[in-house]
N, C-alpha and C positions, 0 to 999 in steps of 0.2 A: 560800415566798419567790418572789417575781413576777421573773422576767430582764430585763433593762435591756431596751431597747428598739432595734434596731440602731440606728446611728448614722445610718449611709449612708441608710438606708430612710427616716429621719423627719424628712430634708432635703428638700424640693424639688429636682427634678436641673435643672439650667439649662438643658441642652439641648432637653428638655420646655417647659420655661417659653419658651426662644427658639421653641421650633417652634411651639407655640400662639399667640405673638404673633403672628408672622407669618400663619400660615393665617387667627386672626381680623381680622388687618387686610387681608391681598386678599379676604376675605369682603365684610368692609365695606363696601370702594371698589368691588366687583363690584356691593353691593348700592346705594351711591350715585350709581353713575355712570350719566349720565343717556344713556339709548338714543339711537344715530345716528339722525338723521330721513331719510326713504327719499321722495324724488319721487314724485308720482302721476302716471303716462305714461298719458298721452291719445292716441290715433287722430286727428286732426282729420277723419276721415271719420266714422269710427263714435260718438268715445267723447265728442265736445266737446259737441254739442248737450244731451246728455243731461244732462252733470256743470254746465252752467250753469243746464238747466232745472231742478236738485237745488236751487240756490242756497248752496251750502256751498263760498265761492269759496274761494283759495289769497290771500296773500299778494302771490307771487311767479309768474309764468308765464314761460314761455322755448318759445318757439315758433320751430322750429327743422325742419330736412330729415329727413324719416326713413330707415329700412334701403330700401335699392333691393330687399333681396327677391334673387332671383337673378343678382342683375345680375356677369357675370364678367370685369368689369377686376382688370387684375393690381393688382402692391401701390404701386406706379409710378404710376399714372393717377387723378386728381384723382375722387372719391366723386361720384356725380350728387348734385344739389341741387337743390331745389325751387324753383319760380319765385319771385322777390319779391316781384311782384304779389299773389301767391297768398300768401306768407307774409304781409303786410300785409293782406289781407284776414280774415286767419285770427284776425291781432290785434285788427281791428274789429270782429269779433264780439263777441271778449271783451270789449273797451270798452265794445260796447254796454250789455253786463248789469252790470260794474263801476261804469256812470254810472248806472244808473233809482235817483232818489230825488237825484239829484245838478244841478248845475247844468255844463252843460260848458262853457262860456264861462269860470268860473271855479275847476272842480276839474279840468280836465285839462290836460296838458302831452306835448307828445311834444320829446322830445330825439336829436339823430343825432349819432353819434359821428363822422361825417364832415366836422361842423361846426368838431373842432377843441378849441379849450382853452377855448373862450365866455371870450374877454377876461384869460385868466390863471384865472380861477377855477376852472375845472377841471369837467369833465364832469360827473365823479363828488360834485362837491362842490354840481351843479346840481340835479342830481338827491337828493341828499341832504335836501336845503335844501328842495325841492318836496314833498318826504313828510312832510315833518314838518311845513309849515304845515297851521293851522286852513283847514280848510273855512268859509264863512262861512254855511252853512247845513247846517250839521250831519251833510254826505255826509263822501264820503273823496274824500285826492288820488286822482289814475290817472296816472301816467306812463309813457306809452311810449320803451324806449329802441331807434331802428331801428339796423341795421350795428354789430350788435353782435360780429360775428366775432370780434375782436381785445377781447373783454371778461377785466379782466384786474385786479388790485388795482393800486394806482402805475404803473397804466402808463405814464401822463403825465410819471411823473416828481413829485417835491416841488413845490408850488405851482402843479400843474396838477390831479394826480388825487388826490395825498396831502396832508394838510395839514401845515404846518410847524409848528406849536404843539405839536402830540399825536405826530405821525408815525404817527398811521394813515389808512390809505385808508377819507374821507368813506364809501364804498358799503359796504366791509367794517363800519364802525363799525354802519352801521345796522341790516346785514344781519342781525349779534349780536342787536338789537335785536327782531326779526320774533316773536313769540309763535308757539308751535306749535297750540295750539289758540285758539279763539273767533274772533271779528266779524275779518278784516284791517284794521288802522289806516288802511294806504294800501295801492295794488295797483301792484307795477310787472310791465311787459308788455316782455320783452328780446326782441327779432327777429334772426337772424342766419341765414344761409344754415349754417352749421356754427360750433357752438360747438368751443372745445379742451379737452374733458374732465379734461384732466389738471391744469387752472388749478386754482389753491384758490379762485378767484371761482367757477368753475364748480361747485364740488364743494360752497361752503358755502350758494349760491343754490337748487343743485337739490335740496337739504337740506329745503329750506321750498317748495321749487317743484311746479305741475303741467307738466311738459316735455310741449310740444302736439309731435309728430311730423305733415310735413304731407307727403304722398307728393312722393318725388322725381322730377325730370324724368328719365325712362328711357325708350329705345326701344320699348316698351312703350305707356306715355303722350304719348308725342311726338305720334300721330296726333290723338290728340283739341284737346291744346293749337294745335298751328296750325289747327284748325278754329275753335276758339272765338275765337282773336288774329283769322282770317281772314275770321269774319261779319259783320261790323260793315260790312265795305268788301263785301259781298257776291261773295266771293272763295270758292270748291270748292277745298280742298287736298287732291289724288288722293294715293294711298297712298306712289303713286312719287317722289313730292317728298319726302315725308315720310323716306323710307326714305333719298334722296339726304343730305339737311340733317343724318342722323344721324348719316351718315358723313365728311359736310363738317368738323363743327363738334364730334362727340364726344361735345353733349349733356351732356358735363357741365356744364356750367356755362353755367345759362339767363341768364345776361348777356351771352351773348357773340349771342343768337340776338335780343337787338333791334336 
């Protein structure tokens, strides 16, 4: 005669049953969830030339000041920043390679956030608006956005940088938009002497972004930049100038030096 069969035993225990649910559903979502995208940091000394002659452009670029390197101001005193001049050239580069095959008379656009709200429609809603149109000959837009510091989702406010229908920020909507891999639909080029890293503009941009690093104006560098500013007028800037103006002006911040 065969013995019954324990009771307990020939149940399922729930607690088993909840613990496996669980482990295979953070399994799951571990195994659906799609990987943070990580910025490609460019040198604009070393590393640009090369990643444009690749031809395997980015989306997005953010060309911006880099690490001073040993530079030892305290926590108080404004980070040296790179010229403008200099970061705007660093953008034209890019444009250059982002326009071959394009017409720039009619796929480029440079926008500056020191313009304001462009008539109520909002910066970010200009810009928007710019990526998504056709090309009429088959290139891509290019827009540059200069004085970008202060980039930022709504910063404007509703009916300046957010729109009022949806209530998301025009630039954020698109940003979602960007594909991680293949061809860039459109290329925007954001300049700014220092972005605020801590912005969720910043964080979801540099997501799909190559961040260009361009060396910053440091004591260091200083001598060569008033040589280069001082050729033109055929002017010799001695070391001792150089070394005075560092001391005058701080050097951080190469706007204050024209």
């Amino acid at each position: 005669m065969t013995a019954p069969a324990d009771k307990q035993s020939s149940k399922p225990s729930k607690t088993s049953a909840k613990a496996g649910a669980k482990t295979s559903a953070k399994a799951g979502a571990k195994t659906s969830a799609k990987p943070a995208g990580k910025p490609l940091a460019l040198d604009a000394d070393r590393d640009l030339d090369g990643h444009l002659a690749g031809g395997a452009l980015r989306s997005v670029y953010l060309v911006t000041s880099g690490d001073a390197g040993g530079d030892q101001r305290n926590r108080f005193e404004a980070k040296p920043a790179a010229d403008p001049k200099i970061l705007n050239a660093v953008a034209a580069r890019i444009e250059e390679k982002a326009l071959e095959g394009c017409e720039r008379t009619l796929d480029y656009v440079c926008v500056d956030y020191l313009d304001g709200d462009h008539q109520g429609a909002g910066v970010h809603a200009i810009i928007a608006s710019e990526a998504r149109s056709m090309s009429l000959f088959g290139g891509r837009r290019v827009i540059t956005i200069r004085h970008a510091d202060g980039l930022d989702f709504d910063a404007g406010g509703a009916g300046r940088g957010r729109s009022k229908a949806k209530g998301v920020d025009p630039l954020e909507a698109l940003a979602e938009t960007i594909p991680d891999e293949g061809p860039p639909p459109f290329i925007l080029i954001f300049v700014a002497e220092q972005f605020d890293r801590r912005k969720r503009a910043y964080t979801l941009l540099a997501s799909k972004a190559a961040v260009v690093a361009v060396p910053p104006l440091t004591a260091d560098r200083l001598q060569s930049y008033l040589e280069e500013e001082a050729r033109p007028f055929g002017i010799q800037v001695d070391r001792a100038v150089a070394a005075r103006v560092w001391d005058r002006l701080g050097g951080g911040d190469p706007a204050r030096l024209r």
